[in-house]
N, C-alpha and C positions, 0 to 999 in steps of 0.2 A: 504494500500500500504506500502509495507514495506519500511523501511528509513535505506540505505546502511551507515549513522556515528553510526549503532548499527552490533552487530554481527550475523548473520543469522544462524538458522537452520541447518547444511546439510542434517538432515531427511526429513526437510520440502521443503528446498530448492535445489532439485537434480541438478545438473550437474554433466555429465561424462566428469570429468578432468582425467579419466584414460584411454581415447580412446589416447593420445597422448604418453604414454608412447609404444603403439603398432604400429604408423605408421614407424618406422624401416627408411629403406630405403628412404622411399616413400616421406619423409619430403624434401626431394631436388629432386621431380618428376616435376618440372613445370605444368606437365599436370595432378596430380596427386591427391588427396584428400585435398590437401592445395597451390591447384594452387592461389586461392585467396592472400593468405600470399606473394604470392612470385607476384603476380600482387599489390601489397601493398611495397611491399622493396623498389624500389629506391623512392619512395615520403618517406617515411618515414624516410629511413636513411640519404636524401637527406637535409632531415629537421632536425635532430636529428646534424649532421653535423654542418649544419649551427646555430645553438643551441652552440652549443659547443665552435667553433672557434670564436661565437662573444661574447658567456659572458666570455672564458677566455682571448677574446682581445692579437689573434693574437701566444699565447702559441703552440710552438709547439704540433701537434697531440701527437708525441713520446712519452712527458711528461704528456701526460693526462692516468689516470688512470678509466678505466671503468668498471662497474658490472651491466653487464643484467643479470635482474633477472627476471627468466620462459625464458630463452633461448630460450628451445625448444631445435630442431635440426636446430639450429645457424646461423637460414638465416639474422638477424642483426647483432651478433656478427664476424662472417665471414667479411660480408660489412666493417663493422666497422674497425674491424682489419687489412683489405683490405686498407683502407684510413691511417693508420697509429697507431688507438687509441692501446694503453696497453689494450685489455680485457679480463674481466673473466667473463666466462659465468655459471650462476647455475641455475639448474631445478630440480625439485624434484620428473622427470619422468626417471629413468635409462636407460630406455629404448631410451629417446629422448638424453640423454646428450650419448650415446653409439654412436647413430646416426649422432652428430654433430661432436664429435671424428674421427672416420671413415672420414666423410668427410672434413673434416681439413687435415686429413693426406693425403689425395689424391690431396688436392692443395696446400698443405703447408704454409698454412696461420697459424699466430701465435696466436691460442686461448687457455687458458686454462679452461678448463672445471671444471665439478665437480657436483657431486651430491647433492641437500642440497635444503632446506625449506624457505618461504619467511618469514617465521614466525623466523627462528634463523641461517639468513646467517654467512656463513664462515667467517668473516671478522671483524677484529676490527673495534673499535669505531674510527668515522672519517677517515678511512683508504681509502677512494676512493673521487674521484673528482667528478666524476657523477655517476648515475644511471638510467637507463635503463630498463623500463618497456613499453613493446609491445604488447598491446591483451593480459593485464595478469591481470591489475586489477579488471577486470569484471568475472574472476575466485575465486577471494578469499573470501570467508564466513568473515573473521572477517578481514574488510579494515583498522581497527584502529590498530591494531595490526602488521597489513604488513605493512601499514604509518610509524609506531614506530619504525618498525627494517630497515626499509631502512633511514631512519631519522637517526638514531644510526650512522652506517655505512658511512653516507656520512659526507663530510669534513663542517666545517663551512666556506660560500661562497661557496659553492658545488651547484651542482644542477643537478634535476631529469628533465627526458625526458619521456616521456607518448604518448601512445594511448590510446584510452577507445571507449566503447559504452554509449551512453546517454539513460538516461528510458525514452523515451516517447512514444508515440501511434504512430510514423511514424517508429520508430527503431521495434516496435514489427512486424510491417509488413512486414518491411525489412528483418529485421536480424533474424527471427522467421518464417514468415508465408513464404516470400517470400527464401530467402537463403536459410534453415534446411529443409521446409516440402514439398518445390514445386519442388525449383532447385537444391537442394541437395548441394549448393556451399560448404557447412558446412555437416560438421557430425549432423545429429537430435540429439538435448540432449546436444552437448556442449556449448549451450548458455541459459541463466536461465533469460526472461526479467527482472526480480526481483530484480538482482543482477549486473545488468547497472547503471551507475550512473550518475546522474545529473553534469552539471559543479558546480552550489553553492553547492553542499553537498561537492564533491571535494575542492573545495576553504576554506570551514570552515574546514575540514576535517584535510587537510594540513597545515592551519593556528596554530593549537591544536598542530602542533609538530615543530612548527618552521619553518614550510616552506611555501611560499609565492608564490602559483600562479601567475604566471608572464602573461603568455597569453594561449589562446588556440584558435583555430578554427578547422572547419568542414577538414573533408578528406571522399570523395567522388568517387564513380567510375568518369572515366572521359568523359562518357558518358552518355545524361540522361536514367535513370530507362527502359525505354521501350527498349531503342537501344541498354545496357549495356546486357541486357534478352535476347533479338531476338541474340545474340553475343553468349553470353553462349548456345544456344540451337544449334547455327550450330556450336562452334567448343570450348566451354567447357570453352571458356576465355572472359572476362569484359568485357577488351578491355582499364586496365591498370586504373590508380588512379589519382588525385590531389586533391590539398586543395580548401578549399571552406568556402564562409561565412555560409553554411548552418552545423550546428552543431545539427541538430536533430536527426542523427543514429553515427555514428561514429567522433570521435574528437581526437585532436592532439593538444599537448603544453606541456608545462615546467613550472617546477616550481623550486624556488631558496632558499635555506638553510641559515637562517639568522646566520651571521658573527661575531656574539655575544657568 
């Protein structure tokens, strides 16, 4: 079993992270190839929110500086920027940062975008307050590396905001058998169970670069498993999300930049 604090393969370990430089449009379809995502947004930013306003202890939004990074086509970033935060969104799919563009400009929310790598973001050293990773670090081949550069970037007292998928034998049925091969929630291929990762490998992971897992917990349809299914089959949706002690397929927390 492979262990995600080394760096993977991508020979070995395929995932198509290049389906989403192609969904164009379609990334703000609600009903659309990433309806999920967007039955995921408000628990998530809801939370990411409440993350923010209480480790900066009541700081104005306006003055908080933000960097999601894997964007996407900017359905956090948008939110975000909706509530007040400064942010800058980077993905290193042109095609999805085009798409969040576009729609930015059609609602005129203040995001700025940009093209770029997790491996060598845009941004000086300590030059943001948080960061913002959504359904991206279960993408990356070399985790210690994407740690390092978001570690870089964020300020000392800073702190990261996170979703993930956890490797275990219930996330592969889910998020593999069930999602990708049955219900098709997902595109087949862009999820690798290999390349999910446990909370203690994250905890040590983050610890190697100064940063301190603070907490996490589960984030779950909001429905159970059976009725979330019978849901999607008559009209293509979950039936929406919340958090949960159950952290065995997908999870959600923060973690915090030591001040030293």
């Amino acid at each position: 079993m492979a262990k995600r604090l080394e760096p993977l393969n991508p020979q070995r370990t395929q995932i198509d992270n290049d389906y989403y430089n192609d969904v164009g449009d379609a990334w703000w379809d609600e009903s659309g190839p990433l309806s999920a995502l967007h039955e995921m947004n408000p628990v998530r930013v809801k939370y990411f929110d409440r993350v923010f306003t209480g480790h900066f202890d009541g700081r104005p939004r306006e003055e908080i500086q933000v960097l999601d990074i894997g964007c996407g086509g900017g359905l956090v970033s948008e939110a975000l920027a909706g509530l007040g935060y400064r942010v800058r969104g980077v993905d290193l799919a042109p095609g999805a940062v085009a798409a969040a563009q576009r729609h930015a400009a059609t609602t005129g929310v203040d995001v700025a975008y940009e093209v770029g790598s997790a491996y060598a973001l845009p941004s000086g050293e300590g030059a943001v307050d948080a960061v913002v990773m959504s359904d991206v670090l279960e993408h990356l081949h070399d985790l210690n590396a994407g740690v390092a550069e978001l570690a870089r970037v964020l300020r000392p007292g800073g702190v990261l905001a996170f979703d993930t998928i956890n490797r275990t034998p219930k996330s592969y049925v889910v998020m593999i058998v069930l999602a990708e091969r049955v219900l098709r929630v997902t595109k087949p291929g862009t999820h690798n169970w290999s390349m999910f990762i446990r909370p203690e490998e994250l905890r040590d992971l983050f610890a190697g670069h100064g940063l301190r897992l603070a907490e996490h917990t589960g984030l779950v349809p909001a429905r159970p498993v059976p009725a979330a299914i019978a849901s999607y089959l008559r009209t293509r949706r979950l039936g929406g999300y919340r958090l949960s002690r159950d952290t065995a397929a997908s999870y959600i927390g923060y973690a915090v930049k030591s001040a030293d």
